[in-house]
mmCIF file of the C-alpha atoms, coordinates in Angstrom:
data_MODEL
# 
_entry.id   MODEL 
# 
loop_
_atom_site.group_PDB 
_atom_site.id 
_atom_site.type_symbol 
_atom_site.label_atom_id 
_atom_site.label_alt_id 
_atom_site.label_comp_id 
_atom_site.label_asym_id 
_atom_site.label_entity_id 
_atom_site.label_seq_id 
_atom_site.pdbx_PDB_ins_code 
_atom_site.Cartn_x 
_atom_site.Cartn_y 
_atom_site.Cartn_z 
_atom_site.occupancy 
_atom_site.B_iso_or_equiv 
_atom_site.pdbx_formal_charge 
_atom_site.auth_seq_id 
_atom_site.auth_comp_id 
_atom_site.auth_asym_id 
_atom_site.auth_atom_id 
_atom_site.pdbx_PDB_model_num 
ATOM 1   C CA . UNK A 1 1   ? -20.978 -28.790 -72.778 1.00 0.00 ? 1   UNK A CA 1 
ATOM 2   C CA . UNK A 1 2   ? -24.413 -27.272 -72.901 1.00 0.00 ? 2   UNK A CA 1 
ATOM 3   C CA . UNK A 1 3   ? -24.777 -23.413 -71.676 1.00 0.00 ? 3   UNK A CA 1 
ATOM 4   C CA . UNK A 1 4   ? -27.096 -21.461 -70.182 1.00 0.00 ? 4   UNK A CA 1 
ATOM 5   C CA . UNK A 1 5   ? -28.044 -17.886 -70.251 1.00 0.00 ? 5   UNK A CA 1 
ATOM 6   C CA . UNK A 1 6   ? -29.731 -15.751 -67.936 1.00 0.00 ? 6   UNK A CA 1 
ATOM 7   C CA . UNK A 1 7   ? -30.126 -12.184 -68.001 1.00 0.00 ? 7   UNK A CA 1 
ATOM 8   C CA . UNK A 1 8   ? -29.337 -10.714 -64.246 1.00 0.00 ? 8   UNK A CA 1 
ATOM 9   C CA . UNK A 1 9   ? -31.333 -9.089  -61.923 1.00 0.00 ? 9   UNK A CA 1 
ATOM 10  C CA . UNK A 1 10  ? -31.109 -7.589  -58.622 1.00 0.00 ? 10  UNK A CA 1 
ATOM 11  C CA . UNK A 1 11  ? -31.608 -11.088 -57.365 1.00 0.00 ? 11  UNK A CA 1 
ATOM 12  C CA . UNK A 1 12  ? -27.685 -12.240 -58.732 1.00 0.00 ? 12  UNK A CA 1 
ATOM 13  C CA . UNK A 1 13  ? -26.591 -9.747  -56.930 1.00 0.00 ? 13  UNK A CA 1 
ATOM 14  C CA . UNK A 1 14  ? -24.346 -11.619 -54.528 1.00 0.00 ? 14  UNK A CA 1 
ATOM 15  C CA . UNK A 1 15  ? -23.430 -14.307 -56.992 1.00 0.00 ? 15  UNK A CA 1 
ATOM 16  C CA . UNK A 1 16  ? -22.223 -11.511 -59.476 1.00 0.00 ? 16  UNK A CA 1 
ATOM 17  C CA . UNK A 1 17  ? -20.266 -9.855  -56.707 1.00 0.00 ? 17  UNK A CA 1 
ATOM 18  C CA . UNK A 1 18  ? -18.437 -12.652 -56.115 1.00 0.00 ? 18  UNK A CA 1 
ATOM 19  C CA . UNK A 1 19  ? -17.813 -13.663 -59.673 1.00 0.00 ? 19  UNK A CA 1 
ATOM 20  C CA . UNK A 1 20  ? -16.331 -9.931  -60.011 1.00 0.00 ? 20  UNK A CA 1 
ATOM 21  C CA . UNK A 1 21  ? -14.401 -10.539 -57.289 1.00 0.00 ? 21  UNK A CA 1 
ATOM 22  C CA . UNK A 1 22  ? -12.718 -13.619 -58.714 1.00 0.00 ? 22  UNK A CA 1 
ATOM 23  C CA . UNK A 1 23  ? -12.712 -11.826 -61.626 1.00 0.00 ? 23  UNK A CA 1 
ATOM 24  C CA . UNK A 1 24  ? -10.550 -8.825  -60.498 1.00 0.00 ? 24  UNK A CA 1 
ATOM 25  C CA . UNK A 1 25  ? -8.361  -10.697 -58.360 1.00 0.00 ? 25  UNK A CA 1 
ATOM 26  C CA . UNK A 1 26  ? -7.013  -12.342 -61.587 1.00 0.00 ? 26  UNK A CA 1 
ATOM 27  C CA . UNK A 1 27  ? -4.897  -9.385  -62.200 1.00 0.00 ? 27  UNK A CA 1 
ATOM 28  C CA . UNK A 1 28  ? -5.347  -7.724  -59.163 1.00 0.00 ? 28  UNK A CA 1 
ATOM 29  C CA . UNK A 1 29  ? -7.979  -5.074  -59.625 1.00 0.00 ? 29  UNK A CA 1 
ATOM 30  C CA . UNK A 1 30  ? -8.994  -3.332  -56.493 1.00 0.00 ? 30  UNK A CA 1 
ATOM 31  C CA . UNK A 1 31  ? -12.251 -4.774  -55.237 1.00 0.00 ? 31  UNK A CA 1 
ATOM 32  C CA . UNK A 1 32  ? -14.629 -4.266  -52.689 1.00 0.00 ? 32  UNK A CA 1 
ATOM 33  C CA . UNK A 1 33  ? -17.928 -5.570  -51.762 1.00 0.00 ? 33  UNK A CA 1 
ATOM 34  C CA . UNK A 1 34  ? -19.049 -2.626  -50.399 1.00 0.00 ? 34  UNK A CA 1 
ATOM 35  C CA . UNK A 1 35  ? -17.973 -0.293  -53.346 1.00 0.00 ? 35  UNK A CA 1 
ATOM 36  C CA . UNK A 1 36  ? -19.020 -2.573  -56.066 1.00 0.00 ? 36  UNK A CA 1 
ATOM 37  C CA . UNK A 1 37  ? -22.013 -3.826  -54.377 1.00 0.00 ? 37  UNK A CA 1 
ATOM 38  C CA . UNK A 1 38  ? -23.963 -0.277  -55.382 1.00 0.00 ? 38  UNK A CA 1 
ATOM 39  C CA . UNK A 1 39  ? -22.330 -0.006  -58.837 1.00 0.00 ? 39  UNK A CA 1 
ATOM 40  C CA . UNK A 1 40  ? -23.466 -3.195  -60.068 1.00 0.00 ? 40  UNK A CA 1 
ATOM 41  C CA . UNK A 1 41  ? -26.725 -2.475  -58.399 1.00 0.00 ? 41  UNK A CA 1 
ATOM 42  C CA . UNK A 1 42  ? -27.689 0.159   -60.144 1.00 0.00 ? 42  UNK A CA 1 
ATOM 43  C CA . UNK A 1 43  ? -26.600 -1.261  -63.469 1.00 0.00 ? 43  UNK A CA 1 
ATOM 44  C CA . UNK A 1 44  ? -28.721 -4.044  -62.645 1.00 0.00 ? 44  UNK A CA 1 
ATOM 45  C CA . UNK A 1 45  ? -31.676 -2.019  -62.191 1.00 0.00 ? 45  UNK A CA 1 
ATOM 46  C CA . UNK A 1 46  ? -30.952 0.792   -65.015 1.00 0.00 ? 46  UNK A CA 1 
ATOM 47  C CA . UNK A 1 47  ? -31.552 -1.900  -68.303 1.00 0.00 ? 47  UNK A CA 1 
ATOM 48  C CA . UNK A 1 48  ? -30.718 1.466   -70.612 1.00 0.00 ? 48  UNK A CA 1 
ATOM 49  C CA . UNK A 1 49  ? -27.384 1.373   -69.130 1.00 0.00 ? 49  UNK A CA 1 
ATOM 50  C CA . UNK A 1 50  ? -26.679 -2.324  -70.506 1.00 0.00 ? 50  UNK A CA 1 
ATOM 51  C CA . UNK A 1 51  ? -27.135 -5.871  -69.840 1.00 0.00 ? 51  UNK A CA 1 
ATOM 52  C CA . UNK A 1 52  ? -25.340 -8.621  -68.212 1.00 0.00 ? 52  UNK A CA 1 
ATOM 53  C CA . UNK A 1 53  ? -25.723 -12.168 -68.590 1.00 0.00 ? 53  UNK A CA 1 
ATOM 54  C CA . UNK A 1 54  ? -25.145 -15.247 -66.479 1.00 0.00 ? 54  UNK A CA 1 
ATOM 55  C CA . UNK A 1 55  ? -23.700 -18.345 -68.123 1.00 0.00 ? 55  UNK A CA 1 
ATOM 56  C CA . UNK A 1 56  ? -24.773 -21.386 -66.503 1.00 0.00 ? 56  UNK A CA 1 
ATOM 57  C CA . UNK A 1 57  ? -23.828 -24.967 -67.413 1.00 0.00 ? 57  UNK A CA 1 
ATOM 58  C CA . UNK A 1 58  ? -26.435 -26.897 -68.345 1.00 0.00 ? 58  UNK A CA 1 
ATOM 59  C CA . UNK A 1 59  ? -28.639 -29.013 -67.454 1.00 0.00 ? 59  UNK A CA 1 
ATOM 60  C CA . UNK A 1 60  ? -27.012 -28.820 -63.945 1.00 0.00 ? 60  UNK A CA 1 
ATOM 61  C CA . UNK A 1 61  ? -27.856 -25.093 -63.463 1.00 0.00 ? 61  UNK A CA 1 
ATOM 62  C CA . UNK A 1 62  ? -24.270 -24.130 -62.197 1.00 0.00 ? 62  UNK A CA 1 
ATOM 63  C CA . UNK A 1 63  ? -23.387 -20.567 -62.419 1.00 0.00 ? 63  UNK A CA 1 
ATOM 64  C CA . UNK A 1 64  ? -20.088 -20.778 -64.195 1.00 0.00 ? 64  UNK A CA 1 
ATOM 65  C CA . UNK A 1 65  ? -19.356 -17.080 -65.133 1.00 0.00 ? 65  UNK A CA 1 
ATOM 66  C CA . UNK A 1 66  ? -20.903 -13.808 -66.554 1.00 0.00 ? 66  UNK A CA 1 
ATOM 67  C CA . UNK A 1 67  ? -20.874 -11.144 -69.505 1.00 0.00 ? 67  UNK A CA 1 
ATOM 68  C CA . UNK A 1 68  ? -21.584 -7.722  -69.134 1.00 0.00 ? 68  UNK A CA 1 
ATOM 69  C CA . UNK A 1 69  ? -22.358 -5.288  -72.293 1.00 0.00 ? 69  UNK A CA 1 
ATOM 70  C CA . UNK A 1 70  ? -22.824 -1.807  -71.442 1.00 0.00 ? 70  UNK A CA 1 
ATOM 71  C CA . UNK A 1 71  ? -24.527 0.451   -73.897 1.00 0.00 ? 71  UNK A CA 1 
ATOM 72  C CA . UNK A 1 72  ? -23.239 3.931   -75.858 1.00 0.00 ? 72  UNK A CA 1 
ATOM 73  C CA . UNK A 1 73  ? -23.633 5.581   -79.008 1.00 0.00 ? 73  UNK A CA 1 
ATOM 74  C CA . UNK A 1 74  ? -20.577 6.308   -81.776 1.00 0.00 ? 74  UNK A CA 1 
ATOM 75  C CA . UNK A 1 75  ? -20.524 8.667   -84.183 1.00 0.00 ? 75  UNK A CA 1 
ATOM 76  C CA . UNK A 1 76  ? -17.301 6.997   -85.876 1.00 0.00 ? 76  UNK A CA 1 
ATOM 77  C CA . UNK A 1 77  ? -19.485 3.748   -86.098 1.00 0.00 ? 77  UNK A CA 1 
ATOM 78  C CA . UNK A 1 78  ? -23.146 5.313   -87.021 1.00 0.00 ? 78  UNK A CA 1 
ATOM 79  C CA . UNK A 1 79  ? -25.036 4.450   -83.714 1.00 0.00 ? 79  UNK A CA 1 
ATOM 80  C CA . UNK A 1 80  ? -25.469 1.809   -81.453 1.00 0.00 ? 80  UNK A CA 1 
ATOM 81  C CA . UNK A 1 81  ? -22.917 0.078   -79.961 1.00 0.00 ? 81  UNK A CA 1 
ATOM 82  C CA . UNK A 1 82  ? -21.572 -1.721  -76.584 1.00 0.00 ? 82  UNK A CA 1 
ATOM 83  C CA . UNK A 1 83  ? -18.541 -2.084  -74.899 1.00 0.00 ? 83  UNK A CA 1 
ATOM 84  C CA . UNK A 1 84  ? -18.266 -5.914  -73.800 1.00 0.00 ? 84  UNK A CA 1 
ATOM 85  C CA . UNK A 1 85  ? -16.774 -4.939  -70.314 1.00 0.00 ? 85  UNK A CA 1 
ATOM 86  C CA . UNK A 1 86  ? -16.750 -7.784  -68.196 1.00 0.00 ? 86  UNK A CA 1 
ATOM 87  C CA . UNK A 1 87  ? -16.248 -11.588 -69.180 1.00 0.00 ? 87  UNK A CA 1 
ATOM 88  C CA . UNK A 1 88  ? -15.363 -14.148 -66.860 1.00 0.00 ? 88  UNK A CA 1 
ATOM 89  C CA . UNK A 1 89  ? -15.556 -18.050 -66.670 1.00 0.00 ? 89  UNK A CA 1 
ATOM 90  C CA . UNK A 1 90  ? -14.421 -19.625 -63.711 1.00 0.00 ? 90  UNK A CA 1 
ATOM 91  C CA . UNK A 1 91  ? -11.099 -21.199 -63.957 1.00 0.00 ? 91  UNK A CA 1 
ATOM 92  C CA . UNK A 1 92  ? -12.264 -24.445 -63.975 1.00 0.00 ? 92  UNK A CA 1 
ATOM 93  C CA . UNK A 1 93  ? -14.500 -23.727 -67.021 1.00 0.00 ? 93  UNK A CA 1 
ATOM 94  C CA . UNK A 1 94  ? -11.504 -22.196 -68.981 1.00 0.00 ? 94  UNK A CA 1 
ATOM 95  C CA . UNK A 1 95  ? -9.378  -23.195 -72.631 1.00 0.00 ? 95  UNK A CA 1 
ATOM 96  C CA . UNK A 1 96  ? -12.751 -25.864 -73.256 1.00 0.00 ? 96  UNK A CA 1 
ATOM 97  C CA . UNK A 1 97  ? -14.467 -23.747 -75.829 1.00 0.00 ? 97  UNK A CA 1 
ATOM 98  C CA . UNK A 1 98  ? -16.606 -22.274 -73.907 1.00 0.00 ? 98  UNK A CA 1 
ATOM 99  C CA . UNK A 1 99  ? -15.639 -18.824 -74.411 1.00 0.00 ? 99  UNK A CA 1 
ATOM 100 C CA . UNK A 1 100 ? -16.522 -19.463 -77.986 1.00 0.00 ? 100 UNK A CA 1 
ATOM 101 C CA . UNK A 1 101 ? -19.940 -20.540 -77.020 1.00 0.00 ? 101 UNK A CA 1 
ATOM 102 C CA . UNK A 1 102 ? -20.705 -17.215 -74.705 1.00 0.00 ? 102 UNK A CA 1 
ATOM 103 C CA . UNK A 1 103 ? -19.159 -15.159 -77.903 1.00 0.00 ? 103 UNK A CA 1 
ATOM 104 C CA . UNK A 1 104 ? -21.394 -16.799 -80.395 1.00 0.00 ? 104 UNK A CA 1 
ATOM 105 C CA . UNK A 1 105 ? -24.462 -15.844 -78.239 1.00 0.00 ? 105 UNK A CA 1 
ATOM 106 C CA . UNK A 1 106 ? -23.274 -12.348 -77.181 1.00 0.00 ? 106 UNK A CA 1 
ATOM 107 C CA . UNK A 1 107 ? -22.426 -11.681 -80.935 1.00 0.00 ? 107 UNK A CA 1 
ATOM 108 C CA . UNK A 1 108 ? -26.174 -12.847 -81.932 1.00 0.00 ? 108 UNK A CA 1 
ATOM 109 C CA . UNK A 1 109 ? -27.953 -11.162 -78.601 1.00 0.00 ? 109 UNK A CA 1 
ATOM 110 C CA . UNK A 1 110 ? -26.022 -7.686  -80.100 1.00 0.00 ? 110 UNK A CA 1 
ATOM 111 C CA . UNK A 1 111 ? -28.032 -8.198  -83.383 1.00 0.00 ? 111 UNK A CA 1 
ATOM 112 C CA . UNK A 1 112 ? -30.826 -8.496  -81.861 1.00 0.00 ? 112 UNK A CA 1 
ATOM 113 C CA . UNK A 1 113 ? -30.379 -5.684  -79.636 1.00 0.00 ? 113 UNK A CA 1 
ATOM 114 C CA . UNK A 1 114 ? -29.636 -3.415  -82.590 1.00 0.00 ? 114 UNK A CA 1 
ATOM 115 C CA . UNK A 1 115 ? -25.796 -2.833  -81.687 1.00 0.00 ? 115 UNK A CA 1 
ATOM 116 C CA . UNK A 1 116 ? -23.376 -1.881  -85.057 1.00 0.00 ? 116 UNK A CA 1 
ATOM 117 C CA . UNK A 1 117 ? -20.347 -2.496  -83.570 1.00 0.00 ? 117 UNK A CA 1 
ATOM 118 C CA . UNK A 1 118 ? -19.124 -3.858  -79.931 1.00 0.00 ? 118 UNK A CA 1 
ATOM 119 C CA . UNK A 1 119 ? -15.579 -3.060  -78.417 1.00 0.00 ? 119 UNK A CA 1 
ATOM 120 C CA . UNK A 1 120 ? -13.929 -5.093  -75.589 1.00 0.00 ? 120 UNK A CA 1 
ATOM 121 C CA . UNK A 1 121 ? -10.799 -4.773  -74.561 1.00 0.00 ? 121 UNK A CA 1 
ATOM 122 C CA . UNK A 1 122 ? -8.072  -7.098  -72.982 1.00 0.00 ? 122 UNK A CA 1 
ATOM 123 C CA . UNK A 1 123 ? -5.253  -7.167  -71.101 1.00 0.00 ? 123 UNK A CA 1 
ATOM 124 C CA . UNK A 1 124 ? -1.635  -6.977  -73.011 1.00 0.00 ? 124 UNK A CA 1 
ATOM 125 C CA . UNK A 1 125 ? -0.418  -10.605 -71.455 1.00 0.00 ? 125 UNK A CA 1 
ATOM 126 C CA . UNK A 1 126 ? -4.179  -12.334 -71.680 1.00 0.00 ? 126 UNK A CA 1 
ATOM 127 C CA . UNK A 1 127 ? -2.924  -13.956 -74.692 1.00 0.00 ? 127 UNK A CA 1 
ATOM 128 C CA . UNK A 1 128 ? -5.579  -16.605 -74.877 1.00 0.00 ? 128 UNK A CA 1 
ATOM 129 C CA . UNK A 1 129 ? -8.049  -13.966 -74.264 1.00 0.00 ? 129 UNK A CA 1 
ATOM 130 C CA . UNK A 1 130 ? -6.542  -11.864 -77.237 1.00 0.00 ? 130 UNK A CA 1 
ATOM 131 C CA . UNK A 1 131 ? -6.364  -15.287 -79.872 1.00 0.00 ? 131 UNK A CA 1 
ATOM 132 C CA . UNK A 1 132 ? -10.549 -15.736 -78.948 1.00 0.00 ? 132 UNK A CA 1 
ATOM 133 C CA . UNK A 1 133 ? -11.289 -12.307 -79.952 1.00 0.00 ? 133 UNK A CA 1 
ATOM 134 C CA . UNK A 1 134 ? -9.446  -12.025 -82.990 1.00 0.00 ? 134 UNK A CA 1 
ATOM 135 C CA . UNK A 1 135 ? -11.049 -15.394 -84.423 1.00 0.00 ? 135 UNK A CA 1 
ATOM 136 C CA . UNK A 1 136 ? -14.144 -13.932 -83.747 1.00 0.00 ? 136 UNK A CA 1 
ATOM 137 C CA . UNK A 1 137 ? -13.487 -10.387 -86.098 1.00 0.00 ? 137 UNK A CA 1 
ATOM 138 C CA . UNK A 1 138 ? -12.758 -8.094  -82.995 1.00 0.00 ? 138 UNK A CA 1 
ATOM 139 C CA . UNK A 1 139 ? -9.608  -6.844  -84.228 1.00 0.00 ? 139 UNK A CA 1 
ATOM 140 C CA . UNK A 1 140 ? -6.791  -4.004  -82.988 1.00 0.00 ? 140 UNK A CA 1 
ATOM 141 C CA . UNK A 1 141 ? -7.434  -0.628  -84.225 1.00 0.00 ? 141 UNK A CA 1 
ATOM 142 C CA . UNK A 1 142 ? -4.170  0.556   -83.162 1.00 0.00 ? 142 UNK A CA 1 
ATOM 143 C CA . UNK A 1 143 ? -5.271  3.186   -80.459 1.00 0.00 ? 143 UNK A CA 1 
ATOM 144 C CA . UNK A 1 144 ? -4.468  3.112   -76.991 1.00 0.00 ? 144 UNK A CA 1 
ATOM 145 C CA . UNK A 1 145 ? -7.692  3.182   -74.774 1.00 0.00 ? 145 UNK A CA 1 
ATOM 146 C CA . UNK A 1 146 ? -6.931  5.999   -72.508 1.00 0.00 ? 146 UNK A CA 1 
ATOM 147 C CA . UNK A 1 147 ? -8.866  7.124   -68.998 1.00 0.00 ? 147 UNK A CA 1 
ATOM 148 C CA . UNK A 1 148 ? -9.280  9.804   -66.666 1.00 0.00 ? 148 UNK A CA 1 
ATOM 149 C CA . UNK A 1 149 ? -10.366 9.235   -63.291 1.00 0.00 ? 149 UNK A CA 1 
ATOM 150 C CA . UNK A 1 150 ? -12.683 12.101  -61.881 1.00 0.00 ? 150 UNK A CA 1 
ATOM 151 C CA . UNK A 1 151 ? -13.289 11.008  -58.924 1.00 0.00 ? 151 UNK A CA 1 
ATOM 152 C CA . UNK A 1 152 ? -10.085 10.302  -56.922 1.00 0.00 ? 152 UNK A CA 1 
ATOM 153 C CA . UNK A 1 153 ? -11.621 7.386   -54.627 1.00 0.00 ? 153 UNK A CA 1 
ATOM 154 C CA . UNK A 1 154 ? -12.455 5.054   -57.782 1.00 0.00 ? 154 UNK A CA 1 
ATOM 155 C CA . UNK A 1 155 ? -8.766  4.747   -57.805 1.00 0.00 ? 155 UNK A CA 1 
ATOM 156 C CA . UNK A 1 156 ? -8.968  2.828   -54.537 1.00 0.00 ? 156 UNK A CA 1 
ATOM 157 C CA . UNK A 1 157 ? -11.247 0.561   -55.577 1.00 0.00 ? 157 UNK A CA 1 
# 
């Protein structure tokens, strides 16, 4: 199957929104329209904080998922880098190699854009998930990727 790729604007908005949605629900991440519909706003107007992409199936045009990268600097790596935060295909678009396809272009899109080193990470049962990434280099460095929430109310969602 062909792909497409389409760097968002403001104008995906309410597609993206409800690919996130879909995208949280699959292990039930708090989501809101109203929350995320700002957030991903202002990423989508802010192109230093990162880039997201749409993947459409082509020739038909069908929006079939996104990938977002969002931008930051390491001094353990040397400089640029992203953290490939979002990912999603639609289920019916899943285990065809087509997440193989988006990571081939992401990988050569992050040359281009001057990025050293990307990170993603993935959830412990997303097996699947897990098996992509590793046959594409991205590889366990044996740290546990920790947060702190600031801001009480992201907790809600």
């Amino acid at each position: 199957m062909d792909l497409e790729y389409e760097i968002a604007t403001p104008a995906h908005l309410s597609q993206l929104l409800d690919l996130q949605q879909a995208f949280y629900a699959i292990d039930g991440y708090p989501f809101t329209r109203q929350k995320a519909a700002p957030v991903l706003l202002h990423f989508l107007q802010t192109t230093s904080l990162g880039i997201i992409w749409i993947i459409k199936k082509a020739p038909e045009d069908e929006i079939i998922g996104y990938l977002a990268l969002t931008y930051c600097y390491s001094f353990e790596f040397g400089g640029n880098m992203a953290f490939l935060d979002e990912f999603f295909l639609k289920s019916a678009f899943r285990r065809r190699g087509l997440g193989s396809q988006v990571l081939k272009y992401v990988l050569e899109q992050a040359v281009k854009l001057n990025l050293l080193v990307l990170h993603l990470e993935a959830e412990r049962h997303n097996q699947a998930g897990k098996a992509l990434y590793h046959k594409f280099g991205f590889h366990d460095h044996d740290r546990h990727l920790m947060t702190k929430v600031l801001i009480p109310d992201l907790k809600e969602g």
